[in-house]
C-alpha positions as a Markdown table, in Angstrom:
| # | Residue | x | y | z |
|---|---|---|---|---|
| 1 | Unk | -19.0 | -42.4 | -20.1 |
| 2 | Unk | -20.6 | -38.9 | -19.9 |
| 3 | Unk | -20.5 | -38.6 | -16.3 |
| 4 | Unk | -17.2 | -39.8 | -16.3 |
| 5 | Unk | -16.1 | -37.0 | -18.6 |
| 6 | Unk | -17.9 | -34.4 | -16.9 |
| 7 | Unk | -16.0 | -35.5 | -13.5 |
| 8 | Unk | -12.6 | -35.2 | -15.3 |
| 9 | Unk | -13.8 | -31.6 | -16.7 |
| 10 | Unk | -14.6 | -30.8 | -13.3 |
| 11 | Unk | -11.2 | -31.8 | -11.9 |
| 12 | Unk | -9.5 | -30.2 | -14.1 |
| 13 | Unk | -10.9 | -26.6 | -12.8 |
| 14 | Unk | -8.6 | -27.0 | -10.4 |
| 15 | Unk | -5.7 | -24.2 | -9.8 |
| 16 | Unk | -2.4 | -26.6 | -9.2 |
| 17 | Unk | -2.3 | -29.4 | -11.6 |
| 18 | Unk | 0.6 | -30.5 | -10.3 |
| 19 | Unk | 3.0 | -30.1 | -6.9 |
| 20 | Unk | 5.9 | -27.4 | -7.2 |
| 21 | Unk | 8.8 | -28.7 | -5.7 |
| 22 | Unk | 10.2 | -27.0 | -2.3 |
| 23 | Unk | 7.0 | -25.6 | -1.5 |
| 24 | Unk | 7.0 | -24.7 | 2.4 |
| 25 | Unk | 3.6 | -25.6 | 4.3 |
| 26 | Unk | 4.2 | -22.1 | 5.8 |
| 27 | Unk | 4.7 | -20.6 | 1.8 |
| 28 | Unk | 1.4 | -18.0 | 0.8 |
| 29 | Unk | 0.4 | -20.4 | -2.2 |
| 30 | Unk | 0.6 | -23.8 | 0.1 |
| 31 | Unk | -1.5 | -21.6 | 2.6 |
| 32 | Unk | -3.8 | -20.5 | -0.7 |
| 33 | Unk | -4.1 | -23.5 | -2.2 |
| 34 | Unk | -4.9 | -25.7 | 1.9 |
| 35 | Unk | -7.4 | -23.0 | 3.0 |
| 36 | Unk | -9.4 | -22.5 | -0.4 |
| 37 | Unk | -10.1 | -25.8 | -1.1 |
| 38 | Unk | -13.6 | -26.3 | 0.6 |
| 39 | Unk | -15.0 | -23.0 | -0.8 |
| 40 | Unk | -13.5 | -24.1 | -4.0 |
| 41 | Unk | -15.2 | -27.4 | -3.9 |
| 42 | Unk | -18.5 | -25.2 | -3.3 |
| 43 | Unk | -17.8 | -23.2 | -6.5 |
| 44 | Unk | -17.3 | -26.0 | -8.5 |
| 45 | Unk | -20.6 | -27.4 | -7.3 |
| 46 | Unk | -22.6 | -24.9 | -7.4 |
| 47 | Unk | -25.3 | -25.3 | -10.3 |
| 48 | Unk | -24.2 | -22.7 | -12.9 |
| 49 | Unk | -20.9 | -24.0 | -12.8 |
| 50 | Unk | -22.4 | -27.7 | -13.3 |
| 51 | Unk | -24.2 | -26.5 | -16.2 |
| 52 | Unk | -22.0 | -24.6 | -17.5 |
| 53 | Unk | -19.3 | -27.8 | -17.6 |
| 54 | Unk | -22.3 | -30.2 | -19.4 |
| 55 | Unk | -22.3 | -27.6 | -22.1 |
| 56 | Unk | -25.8 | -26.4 | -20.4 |
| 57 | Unk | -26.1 | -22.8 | -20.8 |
| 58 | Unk | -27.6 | -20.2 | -23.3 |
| 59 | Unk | -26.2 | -17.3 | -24.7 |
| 60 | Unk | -28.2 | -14.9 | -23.3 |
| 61 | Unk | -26.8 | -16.3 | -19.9 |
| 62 | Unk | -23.2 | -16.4 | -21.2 |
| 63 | Unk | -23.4 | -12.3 | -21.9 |
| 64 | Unk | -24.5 | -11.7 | -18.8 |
| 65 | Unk | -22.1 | -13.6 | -17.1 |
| 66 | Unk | -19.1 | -12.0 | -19.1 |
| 67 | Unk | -20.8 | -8.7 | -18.0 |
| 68 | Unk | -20.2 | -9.6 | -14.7 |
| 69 | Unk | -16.4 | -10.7 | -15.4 |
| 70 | Unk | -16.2 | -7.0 | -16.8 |
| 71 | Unk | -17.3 | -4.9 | -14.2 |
| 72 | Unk | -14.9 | -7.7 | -11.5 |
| 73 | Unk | -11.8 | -7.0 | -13.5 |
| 74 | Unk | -12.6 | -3.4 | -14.1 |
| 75 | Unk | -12.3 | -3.0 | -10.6 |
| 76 | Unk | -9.7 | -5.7 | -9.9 |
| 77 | Unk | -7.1 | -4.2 | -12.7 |
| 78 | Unk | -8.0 | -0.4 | -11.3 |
| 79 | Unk | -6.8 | -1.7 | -8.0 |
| 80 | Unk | -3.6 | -3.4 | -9.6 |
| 81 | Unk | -2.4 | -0.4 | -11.4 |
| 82 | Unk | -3.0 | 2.2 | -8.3 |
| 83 | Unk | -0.6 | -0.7 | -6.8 |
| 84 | Unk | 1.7 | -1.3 | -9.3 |
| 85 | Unk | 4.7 | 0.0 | -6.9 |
| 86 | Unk | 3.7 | -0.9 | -3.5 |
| 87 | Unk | 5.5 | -3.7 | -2.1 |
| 88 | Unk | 2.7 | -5.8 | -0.6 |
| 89 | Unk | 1.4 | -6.3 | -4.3 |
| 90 | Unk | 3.8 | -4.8 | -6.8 |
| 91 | Unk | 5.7 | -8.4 | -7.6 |
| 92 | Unk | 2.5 | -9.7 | -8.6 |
| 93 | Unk | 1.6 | -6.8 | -11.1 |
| 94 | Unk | 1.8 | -8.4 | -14.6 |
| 95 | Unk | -0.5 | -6.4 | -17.1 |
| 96 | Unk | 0.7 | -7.4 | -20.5 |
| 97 | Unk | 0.3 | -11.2 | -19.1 |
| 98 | Unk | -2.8 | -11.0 | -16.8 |
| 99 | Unk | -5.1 | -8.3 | -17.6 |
| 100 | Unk | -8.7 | -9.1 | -19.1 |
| 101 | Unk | -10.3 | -5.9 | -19.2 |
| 102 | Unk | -9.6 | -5.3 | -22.8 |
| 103 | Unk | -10.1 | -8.9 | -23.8 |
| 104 | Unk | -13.6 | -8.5 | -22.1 |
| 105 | Unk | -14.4 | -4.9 | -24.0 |
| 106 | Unk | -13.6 | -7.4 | -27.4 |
| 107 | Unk | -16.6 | -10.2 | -26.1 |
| 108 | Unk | -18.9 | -7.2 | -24.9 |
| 109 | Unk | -18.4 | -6.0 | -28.8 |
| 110 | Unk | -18.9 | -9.0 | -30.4 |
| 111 | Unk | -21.9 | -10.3 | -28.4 |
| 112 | Unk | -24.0 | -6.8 | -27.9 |
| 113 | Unk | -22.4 | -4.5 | -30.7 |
| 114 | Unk | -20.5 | -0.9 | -30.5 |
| 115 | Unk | -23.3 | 0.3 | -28.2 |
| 116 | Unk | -22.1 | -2.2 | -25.7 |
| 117 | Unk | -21.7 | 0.0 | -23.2 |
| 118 | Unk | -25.3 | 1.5 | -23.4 |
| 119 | Unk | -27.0 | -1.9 | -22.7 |
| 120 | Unk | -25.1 | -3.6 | -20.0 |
| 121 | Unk | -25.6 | -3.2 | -16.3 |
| 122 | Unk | -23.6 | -3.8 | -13.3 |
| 123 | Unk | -25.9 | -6.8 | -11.6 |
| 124 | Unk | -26.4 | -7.0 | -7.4 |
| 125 | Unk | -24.3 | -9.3 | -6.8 |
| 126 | Unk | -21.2 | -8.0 | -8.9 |
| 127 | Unk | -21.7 | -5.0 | -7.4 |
| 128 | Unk | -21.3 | -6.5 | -3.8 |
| 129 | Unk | -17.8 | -7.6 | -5.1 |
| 130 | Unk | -17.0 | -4.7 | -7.5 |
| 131 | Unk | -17.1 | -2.6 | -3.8 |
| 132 | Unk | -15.0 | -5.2 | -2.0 |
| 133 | Unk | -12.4 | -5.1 | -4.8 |
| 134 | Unk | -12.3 | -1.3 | -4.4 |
| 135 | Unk | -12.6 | -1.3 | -0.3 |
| 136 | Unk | -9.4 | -3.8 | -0.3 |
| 137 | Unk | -7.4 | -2.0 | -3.3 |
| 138 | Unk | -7.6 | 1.6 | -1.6 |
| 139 | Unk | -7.6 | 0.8 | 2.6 |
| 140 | Unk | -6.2 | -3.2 | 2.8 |
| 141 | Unk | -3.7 | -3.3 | -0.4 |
| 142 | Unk | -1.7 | -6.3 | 1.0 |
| 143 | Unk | -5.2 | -8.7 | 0.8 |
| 144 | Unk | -5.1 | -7.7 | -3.3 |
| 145 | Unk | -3.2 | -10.8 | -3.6 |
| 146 | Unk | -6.0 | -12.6 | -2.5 |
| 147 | Unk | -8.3 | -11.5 | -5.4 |
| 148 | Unk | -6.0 | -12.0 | -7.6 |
| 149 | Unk | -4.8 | -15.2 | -7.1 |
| 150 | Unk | -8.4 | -16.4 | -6.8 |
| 151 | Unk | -9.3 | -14.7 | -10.4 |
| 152 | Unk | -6.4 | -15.2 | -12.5 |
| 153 | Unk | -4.9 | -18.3 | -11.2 |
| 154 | Unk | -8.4 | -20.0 | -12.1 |
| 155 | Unk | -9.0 | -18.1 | -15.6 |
| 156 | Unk | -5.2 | -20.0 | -16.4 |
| 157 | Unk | -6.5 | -23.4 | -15.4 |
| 158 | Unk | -10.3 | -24.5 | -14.9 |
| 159 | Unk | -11.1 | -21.6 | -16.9 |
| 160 | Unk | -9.3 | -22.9 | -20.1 |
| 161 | Unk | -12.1 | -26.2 | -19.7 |
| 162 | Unk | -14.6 | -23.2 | -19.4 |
| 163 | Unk | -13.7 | -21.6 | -22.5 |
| 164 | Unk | -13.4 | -25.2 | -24.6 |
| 165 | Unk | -17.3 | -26.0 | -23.3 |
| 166 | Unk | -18.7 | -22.5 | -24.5 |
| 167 | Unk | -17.1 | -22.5 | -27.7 |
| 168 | Unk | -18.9 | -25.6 | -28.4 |
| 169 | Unk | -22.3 | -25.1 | -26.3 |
| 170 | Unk | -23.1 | -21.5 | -28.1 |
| 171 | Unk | -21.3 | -22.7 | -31.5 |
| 172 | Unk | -18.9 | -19.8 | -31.5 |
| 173 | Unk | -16.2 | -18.9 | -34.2 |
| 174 | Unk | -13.0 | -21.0 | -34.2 |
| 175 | Unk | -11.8 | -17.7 | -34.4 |
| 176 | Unk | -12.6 | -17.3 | -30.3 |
| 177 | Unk | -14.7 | -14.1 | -30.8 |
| 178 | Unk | -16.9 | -14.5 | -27.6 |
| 179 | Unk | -14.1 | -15.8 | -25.9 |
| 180 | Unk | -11.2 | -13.1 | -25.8 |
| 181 | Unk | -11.8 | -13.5 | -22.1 |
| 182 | Unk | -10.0 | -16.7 | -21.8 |
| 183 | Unk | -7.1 | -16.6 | -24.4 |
| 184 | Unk | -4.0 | -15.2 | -22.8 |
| 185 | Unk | -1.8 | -14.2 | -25.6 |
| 186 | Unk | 1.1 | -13.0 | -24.0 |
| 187 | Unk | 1.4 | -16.4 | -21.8 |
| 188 | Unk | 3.1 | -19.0 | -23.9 |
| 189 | Unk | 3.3 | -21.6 | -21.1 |
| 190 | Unk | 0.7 | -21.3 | -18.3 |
| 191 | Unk | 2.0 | -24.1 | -16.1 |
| 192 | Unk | 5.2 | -22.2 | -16.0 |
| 193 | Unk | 3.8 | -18.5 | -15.6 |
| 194 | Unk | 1.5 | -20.0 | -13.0 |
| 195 | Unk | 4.8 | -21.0 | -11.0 |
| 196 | Unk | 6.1 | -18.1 | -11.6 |
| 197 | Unk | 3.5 | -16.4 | -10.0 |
| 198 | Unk | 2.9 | -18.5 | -6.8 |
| 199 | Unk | 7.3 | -17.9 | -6.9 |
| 200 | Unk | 6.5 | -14.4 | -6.9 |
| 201 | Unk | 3.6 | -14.5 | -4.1 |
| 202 | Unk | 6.0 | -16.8 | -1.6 |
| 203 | Unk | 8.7 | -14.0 | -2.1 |
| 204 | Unk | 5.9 | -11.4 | -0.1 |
| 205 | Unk | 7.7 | -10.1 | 2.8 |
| 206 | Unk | 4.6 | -11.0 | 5.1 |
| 207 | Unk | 3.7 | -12.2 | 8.5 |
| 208 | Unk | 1.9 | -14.7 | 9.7 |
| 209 | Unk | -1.1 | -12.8 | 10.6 |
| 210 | Unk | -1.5 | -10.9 | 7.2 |
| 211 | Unk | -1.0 | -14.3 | 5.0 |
| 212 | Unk | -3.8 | -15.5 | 6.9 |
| 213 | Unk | -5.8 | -12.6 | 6.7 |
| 214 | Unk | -5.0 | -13.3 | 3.0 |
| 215 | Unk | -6.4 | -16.8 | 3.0 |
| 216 | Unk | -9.9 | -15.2 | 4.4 |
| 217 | Unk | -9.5 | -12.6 | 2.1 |
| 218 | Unk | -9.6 | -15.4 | -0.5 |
| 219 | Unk | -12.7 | -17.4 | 0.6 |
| 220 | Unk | -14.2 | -14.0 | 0.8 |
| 221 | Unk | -13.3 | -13.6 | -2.8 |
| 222 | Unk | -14.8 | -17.4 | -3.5 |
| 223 | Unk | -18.0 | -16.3 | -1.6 |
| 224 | Unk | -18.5 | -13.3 | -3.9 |
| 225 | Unk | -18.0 | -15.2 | -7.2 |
| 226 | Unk | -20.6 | -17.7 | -5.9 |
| 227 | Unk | -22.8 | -15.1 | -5.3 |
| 228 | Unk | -22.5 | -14.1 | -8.8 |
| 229 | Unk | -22.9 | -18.0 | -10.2 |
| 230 | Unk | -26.2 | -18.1 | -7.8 |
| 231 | Unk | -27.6 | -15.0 | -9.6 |
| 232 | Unk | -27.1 | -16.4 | -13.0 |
| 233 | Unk | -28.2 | -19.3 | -11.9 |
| 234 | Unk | -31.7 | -17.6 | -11.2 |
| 235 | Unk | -31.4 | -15.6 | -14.0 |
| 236 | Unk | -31.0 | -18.8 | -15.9 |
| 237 | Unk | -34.0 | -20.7 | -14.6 |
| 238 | Unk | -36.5 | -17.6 | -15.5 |
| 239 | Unk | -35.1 | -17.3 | -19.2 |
| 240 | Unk | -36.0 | -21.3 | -19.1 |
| 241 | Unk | -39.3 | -20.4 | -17.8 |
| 242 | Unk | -39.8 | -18.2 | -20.3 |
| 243 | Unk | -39.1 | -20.6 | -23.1 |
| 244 | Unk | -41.0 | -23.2 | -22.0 |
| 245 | Unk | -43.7 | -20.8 | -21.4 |
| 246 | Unk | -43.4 | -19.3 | -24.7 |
| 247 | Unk | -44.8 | -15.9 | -23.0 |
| 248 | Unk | -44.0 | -13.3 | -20.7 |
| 249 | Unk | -44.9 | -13.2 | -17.0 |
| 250 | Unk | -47.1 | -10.4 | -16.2 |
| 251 | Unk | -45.1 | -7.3 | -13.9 |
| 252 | Unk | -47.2 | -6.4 | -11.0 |
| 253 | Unk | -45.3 | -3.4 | -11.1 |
| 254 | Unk | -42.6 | -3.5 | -8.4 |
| 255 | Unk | -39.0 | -2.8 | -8.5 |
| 256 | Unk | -37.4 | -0.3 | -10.8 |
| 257 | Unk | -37.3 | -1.9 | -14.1 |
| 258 | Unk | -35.1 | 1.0 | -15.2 |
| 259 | Unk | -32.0 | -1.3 | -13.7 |
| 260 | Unk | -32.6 | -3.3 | -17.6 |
| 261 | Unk | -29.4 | -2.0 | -19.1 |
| 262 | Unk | -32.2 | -2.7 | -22.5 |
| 263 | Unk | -35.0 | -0.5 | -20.9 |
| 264 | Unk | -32.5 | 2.3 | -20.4 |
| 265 | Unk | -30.6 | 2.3 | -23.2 |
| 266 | Unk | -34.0 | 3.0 | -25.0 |
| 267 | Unk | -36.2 | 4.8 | -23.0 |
| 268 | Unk | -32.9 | 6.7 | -21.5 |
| 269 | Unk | -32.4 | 8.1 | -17.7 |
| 270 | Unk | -35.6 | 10.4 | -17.4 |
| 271 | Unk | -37.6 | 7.5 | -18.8 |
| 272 | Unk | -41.8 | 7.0 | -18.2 |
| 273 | Unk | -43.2 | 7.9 | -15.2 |
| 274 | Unk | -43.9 | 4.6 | -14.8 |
| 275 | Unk | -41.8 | 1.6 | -15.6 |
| 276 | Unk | -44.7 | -1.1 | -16.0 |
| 277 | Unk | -45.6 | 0.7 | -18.9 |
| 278 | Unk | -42.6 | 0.9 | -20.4 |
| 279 | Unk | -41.7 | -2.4 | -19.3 |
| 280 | Unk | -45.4 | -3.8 | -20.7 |
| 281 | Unk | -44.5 | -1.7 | -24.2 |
| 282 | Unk | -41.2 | -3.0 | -25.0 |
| 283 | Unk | -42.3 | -7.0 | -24.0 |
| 284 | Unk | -44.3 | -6.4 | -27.1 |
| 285 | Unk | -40.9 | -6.8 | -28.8 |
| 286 | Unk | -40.0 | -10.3 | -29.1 |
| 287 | Unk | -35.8 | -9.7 | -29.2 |
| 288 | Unk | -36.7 | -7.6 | -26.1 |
| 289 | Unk | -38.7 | -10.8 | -24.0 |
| 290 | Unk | -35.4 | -12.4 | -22.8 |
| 291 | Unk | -33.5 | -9.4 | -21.4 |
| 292 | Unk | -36.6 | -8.3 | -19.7 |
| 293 | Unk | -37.0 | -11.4 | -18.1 |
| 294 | Unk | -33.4 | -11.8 | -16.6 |
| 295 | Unk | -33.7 | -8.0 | -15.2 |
| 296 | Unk | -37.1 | -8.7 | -13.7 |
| 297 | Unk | -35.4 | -11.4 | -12.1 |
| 298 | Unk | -32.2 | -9.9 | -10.9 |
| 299 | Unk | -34.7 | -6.8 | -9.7 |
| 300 | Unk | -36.9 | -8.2 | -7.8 |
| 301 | Unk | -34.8 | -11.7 | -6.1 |
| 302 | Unk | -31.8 | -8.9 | -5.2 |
| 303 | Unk | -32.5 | -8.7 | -1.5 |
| 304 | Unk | -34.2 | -11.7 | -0.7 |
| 305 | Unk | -31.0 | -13.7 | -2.4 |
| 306 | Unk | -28.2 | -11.5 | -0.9 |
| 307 | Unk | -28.2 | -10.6 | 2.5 |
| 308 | Unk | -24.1 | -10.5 | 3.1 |
């Protein structure tokens, strides 16, 4: 019965939950929704989403994956707004629907306190994507869509199961502090806005060579965010190490352990001349152990895990 509930979760993190009627084969969201489906498959499989469906995941890794979701739509919704009025994008711009920055600012606050800003980090792998976001928004406007549709079209379906399985896995206020990131205020129906929008992204005035630049601009987009999972993922399995442990692993010393949004939010920029020491004096603090972990683990897997 468990298995069978976690296979209907997982189908349900799917964009279209049902068929639109008089949907062209040759329309942008038929093209979408045909040429995304394998790397979607992939994200859906990968093992932090997996774990994340059987209510598997601590909140240590839930922060930092909602300071990943900040620094993506930072940069997605920068892009948007420089293209509110260009035609390639400008039908799609819905702010007061879509945005998440602010909703995202309201988890940050909740989860690390007013200071949130002082102790988070942009991670390896969200910076990879944070920089595609920015390349396509400023030189290749007309593959925005692609992002878009890839974030926003999932936060309105799958990511509705998503927000369900944390609120009950980290025992968060009915309230849905925590979970700002997922409650869409301003959309009253989602099935219908989400109609609206692939409406919207059909109407493009665009050839057949940009829509499928658009499609690869999509799996592009599905690539980064699995990049992303894979990093918690890792992140994940040290903090578990850890536990099971019930010590910390000894730093040999490499890597700049200034990159812990903890370490320099304490110790600030100029910081010890040596970050072992630092790194070995704040372990000493048990509230400390867990962030230090996850950094030591984004710091030093970085290259080896993302060569793109």
């Amino acid at each position: 019965a468990m298995e069978s509930a976690e296979r209907g979760e997982g189908e349900m993190l799917r964009y279209e939950e049902t068929e639109d009627d008089n949907v062209s084969p040759t329309d942008l969201s038929e093209l979408l929704k045909e040429g995304t489906k394998e790397s979607h498959d992939r994200a859906e499989n990968t093992q932090f989403v997996k774990d994340f469906l059987k209510g598997q995941i601590k909140e240590e890794l839930f922060k930092l994956a909602t300071v990943a979701l900040y620094f993506t739509y930072s940069a997605l919704e920068e892009e948007m707004d420089r293209n509110e009025d260009n035609p390639v994008f400008a039908p799609l711009y819905f702010p007061l629907e879509l945005h998440r920055k602010e909703a995202l600012i309201k988890d940050l606050q909740y989860f690390y306190g007013e200071d949130w800003k002082e102790k988070i980090q942009c991670s390896e792998a969200t910076q990879q994507y944070v920089d595609r976001i920015h390349h396509v928004g400023q030189n290749e406007p007309e593959l925005l869509v692609a992002h878009a549709y890839t974030r926003y079209m999932g936060d309105l379906s799958g990511g509705q199961v998503l927000k369900k399985v944390a609120q009950r896995a980290l025992k968060l206020p009915s309230t849905e502090e925590g979970i700002q990131f997922y409650v869409f205020g301003n959309i009253s129906n989602a099935q219908q806005f989400k109609q609206l929008y692939r409406a919207r992204m059909n109407a493009l005035d665009l050839d057949k060579n940009t829509k499928e630049r658009i499609v690869e601009e999509a799996n592009r987009a599905f690539r980064f965010n699995m990049q992303v999972f894979d990093e918690l993922d890792k992140i994940g399995k040290s903090l578990a190490e850890e536990a099971q442990d019930g010590g910390f692993p000894v730093h040999d010393g490499k890597g700049d352990l200034r990159k812990c949004p903890y370490y320099a939010d304490k110790l600030g920029n100029a910081g010890p001349s040596c970050p072992y020491h630092g790194a070995v004096a704040l372990a000493k603090q048990p509230l400390v152990q867990l962030m230090l972990a996850a950094c030591i683990a984004v710091v030093a897997g970085a290259a080896a895990w993302y060569m793109m």
